[in-house]
SEVOZA-588004 format. One record per residue (C-alpha): residue number from 1; x, y, z. Coordinates in nm, 2 decimals. Layout:
BEGIN
NUM_X_Y_Z
...
REM end
This chain:
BEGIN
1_-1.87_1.10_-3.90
2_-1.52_1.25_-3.93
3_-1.67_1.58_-3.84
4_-1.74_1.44_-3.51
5_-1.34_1.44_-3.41
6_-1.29_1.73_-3.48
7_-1.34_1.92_-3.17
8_-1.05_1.90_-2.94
9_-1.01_2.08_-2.62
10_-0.73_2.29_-2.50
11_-0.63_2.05_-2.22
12_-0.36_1.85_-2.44
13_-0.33_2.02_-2.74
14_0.00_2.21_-2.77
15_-0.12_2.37_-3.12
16_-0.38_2.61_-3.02
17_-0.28_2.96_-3.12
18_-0.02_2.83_-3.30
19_0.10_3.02_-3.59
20_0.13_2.74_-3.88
21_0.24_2.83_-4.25
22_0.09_2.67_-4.56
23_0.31_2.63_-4.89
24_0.18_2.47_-5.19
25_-0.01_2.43_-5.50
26_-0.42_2.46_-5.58
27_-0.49_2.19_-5.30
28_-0.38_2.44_-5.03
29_-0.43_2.81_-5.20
30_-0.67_2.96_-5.01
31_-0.87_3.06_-5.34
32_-1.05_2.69_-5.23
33_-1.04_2.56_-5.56
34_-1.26_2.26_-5.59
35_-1.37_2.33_-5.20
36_-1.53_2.59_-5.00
37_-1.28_2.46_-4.68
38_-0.92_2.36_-4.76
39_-0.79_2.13_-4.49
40_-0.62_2.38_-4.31
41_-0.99_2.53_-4.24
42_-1.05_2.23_-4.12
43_-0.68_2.22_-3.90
44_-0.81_2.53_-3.79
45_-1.18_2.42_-3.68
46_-0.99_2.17_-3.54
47_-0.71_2.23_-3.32
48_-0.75_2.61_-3.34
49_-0.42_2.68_-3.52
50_-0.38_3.04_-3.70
51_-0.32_2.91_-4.09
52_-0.11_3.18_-4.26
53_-0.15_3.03_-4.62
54_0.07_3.14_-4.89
55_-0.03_2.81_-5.17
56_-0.06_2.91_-5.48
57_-0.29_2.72_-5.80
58_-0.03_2.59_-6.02
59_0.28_2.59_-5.86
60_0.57_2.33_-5.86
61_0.81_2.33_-5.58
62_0.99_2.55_-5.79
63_0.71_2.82_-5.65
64_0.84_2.74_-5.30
65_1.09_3.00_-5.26
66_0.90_3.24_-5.36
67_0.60_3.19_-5.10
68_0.84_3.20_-4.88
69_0.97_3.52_-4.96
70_0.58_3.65_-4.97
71_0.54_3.53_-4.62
72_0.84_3.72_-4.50
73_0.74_4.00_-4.69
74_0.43_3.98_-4.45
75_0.50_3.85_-4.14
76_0.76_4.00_-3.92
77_0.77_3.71_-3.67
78_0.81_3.36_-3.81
79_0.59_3.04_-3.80
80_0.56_2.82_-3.50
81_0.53_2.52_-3.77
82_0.55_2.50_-4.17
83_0.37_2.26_-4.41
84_0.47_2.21_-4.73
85_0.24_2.01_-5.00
86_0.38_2.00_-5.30
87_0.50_1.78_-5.62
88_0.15_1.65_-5.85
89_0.23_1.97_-5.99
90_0.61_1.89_-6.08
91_0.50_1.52_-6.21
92_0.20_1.69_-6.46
93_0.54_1.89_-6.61
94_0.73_1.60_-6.62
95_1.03_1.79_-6.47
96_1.34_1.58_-6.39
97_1.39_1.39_-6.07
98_1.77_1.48_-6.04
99_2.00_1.34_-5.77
100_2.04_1.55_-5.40
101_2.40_1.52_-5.44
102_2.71_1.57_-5.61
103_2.98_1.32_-5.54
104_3.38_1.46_-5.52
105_3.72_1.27_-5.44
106_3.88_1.54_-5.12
107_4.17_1.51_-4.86
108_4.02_1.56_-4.49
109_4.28_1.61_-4.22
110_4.18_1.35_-3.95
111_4.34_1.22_-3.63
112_4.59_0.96_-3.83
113_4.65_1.26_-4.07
114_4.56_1.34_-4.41
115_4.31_1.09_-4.57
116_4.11_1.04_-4.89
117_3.77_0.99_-4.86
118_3.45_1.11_-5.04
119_3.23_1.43_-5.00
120_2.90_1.47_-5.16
121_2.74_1.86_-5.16
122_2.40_1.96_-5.20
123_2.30_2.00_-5.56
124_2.05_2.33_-5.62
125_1.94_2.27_-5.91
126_1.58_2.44_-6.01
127_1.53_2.21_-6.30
128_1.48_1.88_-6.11
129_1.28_1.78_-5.86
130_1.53_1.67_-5.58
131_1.71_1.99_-5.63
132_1.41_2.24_-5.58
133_1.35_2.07_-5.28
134_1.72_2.12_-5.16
135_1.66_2.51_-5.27
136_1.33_2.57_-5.07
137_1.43_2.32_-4.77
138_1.76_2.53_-4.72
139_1.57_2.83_-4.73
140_1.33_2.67_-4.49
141_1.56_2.56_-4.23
142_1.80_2.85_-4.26
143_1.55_3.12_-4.22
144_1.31_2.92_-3.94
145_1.55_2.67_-3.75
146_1.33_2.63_-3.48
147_1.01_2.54_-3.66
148_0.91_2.24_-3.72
149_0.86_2.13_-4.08
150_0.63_1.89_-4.25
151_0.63_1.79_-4.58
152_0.27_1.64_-4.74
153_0.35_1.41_-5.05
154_0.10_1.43_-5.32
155_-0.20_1.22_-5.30
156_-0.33_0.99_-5.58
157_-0.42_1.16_-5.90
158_-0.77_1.11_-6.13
159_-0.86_1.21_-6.45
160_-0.89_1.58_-6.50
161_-0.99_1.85_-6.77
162_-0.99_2.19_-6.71
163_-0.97_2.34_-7.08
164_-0.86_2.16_-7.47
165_-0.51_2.28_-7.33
166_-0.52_2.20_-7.01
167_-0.61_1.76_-6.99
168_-0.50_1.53_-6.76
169_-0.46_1.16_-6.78
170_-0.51_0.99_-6.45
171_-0.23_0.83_-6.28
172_-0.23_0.46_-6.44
173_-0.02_0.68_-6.69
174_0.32_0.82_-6.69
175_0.43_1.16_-6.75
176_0.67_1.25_-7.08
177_0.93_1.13_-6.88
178_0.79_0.79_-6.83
179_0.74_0.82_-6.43
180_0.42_0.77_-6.28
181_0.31_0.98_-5.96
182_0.43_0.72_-5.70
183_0.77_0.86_-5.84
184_0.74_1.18_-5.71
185_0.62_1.07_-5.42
186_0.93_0.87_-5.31
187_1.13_1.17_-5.40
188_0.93_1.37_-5.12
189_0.91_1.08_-4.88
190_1.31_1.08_-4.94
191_1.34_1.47_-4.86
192_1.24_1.42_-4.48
193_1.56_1.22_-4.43
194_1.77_1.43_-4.63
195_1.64_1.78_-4.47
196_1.53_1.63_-4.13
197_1.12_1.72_-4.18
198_0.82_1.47_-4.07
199_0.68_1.34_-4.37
200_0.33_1.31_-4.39
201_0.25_1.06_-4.68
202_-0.04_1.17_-4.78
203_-0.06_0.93_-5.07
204_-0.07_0.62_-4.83
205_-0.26_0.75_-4.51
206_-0.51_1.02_-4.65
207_-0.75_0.74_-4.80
208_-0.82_0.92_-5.11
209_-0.82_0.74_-5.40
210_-1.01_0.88_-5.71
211_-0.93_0.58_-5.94
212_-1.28_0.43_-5.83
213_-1.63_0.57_-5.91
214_-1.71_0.57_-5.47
215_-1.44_0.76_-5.45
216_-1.61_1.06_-5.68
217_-1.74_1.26_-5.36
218_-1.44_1.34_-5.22
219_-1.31_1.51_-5.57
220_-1.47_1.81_-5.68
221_-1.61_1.67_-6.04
222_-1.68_1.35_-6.13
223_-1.62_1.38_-6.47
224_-1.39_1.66_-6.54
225_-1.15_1.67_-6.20
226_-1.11_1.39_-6.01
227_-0.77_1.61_-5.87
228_-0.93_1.84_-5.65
229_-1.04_1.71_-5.33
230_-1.46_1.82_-5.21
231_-1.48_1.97_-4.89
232_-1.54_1.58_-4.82
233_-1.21_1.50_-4.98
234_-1.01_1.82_-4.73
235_-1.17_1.65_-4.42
236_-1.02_1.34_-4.48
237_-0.66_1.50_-4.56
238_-0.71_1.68_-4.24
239_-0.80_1.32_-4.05
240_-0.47_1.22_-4.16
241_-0.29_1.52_-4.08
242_-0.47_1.50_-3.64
243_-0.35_1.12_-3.70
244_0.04_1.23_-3.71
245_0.01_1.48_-3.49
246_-0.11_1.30_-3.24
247_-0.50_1.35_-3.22
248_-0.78_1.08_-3.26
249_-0.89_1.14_-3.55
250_-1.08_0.88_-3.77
REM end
């Protein structure tokens, strides 16, 4: 049983009485939507971190920044470590990838003298994708330099319906936009290397994959949301989670 690993001793394990941060959407807020544990329960069970969890249902990373700013609000001393799970959210609204960059023709003063070359700045945009993640990531490494960050892609999406207004399509489909989840994805794997965060891809390691009828009891309803992972479904995010950080989990 995964259960079973999850009982680590203090010998070895550098993250007990750590103070961690959680940023995200519904899959971390700790209203446990879809759960009664969220994985960072289970982190906690764990590894005996102190979760200070600031995920909110709904948000895009566009929400980011302002977690941020509620844990500052609340916390006088800053996180020993920061996770970040966010983006299924940003796909469902079909908001813009955008680029990281701009790209600019400059004169640089070098050892041979004056030279052109090329100089690309950071584009902020909060419209696209690529450029909420530069806004929060600055933010992020500005205000905590000596934290280590981690950024959780999504995982893989099902079929969900909450309300008439509120349906959506698994992930065989696109968005408005005509990109599909994997997409998004990318663009978060991408952001490690741009920002200099561990990646945990989620989408790949965590198992999950509600596409398949055995896959049902690690979402929280079969029929109307396969996008919320079960108590089940949090353990096995968590497994994936000990895995990168260095812990035997199954």
């Amino acid at each position: 049983m995964i259960e079973d690993c999850f009982n680590f001793s203090a010998n070895g394990n550098p993250w007990r009485g750590r103070r961690v941060a959680f940023f995200g959407d519904s899959i971390t807020d700790p209203a446990h939507i879809g759960c009664s544990e969220n994985y960072w329960g289970v982190l906690e069970r764990a590894i005996g971190i102190v979760p200070l969890v600031y995920g909110v249902n709904g948000h895009q990373w566009c929400g980011i920044p302002g977690q941020i700013e509620a844990f500052s609000a609340e916390n006088a001393e800053g996180p020993d470590a920061i996770f970040v799970f966010a983006g299924t959210n940003d796909f469902n609204s079909s908001i813009p990838l955008g680029e990281w960059f701009s790209v600019s023709d400059v004169v640089v003063r070098r050892s041979k003298g004056d030279t052109p070359v090329r100089r690309r700045d950071f584009i902020f945009d909060d419209s696209t994708l690529r450029g909420r993640i530069n806004i929060a990531m600055r933010m992020l490494q500005d205000r905590w330099p000596g934290a280590p960050k981690f950024l959780l892609t999504p995982i893989h999406r099902g079929y969900a319906e909450f309300s008439s207004d509120n349906v959506q399509p698994d992930e065989t489909h696109s968005n408005e936009l005509g990109l599909f989840i994997g997409d998004y994805v990318d663009v978060v794997k991408e952001a490690g290397g741009i920002w200099s965060a561990t990646v945990i891809d989620l989408f790949s390691e965590s198992g999950l994959f509600p596409l398949l009828p055995s896959h049902a009891k690690f979402f929280n309803q079969t029929g109307t949301d396969r996008l919320h992972p079960s108590d089940a479904g949090h353990r096995r995010i968590a497994a994936a989670i000990l895995r990168r950080l260095g812990f035997p989990a199954l």
